[in-house]
C-alpha positions in Angstrom: 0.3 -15.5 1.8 -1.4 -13.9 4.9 -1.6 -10.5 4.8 -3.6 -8.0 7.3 -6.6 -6.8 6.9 -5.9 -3.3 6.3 -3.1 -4.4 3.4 -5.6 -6.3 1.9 -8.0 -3.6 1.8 -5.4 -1.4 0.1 -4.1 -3.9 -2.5 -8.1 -4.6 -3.4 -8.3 -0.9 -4.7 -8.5 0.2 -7.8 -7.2 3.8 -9.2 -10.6 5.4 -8.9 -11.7 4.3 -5.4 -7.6 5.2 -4.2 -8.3 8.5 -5.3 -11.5 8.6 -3.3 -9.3 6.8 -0.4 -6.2 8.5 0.1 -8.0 12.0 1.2 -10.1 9.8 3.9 -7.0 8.0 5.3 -5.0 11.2 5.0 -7.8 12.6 7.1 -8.1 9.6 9.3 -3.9 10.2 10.2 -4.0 13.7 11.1 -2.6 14.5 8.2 -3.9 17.0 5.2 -2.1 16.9 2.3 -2.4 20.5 0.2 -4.7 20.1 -2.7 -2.1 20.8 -5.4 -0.2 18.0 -4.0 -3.0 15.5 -3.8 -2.9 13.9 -7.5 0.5 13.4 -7.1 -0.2 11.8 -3.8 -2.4 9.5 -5.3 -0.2 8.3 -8.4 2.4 7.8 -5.6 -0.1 5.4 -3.7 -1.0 4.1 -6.9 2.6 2.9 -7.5 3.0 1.8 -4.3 -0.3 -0.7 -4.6 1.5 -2.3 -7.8 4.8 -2.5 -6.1 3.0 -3.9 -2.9 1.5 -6.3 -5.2 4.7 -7.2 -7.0 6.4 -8.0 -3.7 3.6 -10.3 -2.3 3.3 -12.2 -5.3 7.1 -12.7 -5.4 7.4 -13.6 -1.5 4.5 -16.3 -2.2 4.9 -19.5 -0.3 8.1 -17.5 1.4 6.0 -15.1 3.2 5.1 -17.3 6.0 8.9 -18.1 7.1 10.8 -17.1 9.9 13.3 -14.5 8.5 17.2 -15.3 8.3 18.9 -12.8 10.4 21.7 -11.3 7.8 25.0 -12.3 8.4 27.9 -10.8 6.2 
């Protein structure tokens, strides 16, 4: 699956380098999380990675198709 460079930056993380990460994009936004809120931040990031992860593996060869538009 093709991703962009910036999501595969992300998914390459690992917990220790997204907790030096998540300040510097923060920063890199605009935005300043307060520090009592940053380590619960970064678990939230963390879980997003792994369900990021999850979805990309599932989409696999499916990824690159055009989508269906939904019809009820």
């Amino acid at each position: 699956m093709a991703l962009d460079a910036e999501t595969t930056a992300f998914l390459a993380l690992d917990d220790f380098e997204m907790a030096a990460w998540a300040p510097r994009r923060a920063a890199e936004q605009g935005v300043e999380p307060p520090a009592p809120a940053l380590p619960g931040v970064i678990d939230n990031l963390v879980l997003l990675r792994s369900q990021t992860a999850l979805f990309v593996a599932a989409l696999g060869e499916a990824a690159g198709e055009t989508p269906e538009t939904f019809q009820p």
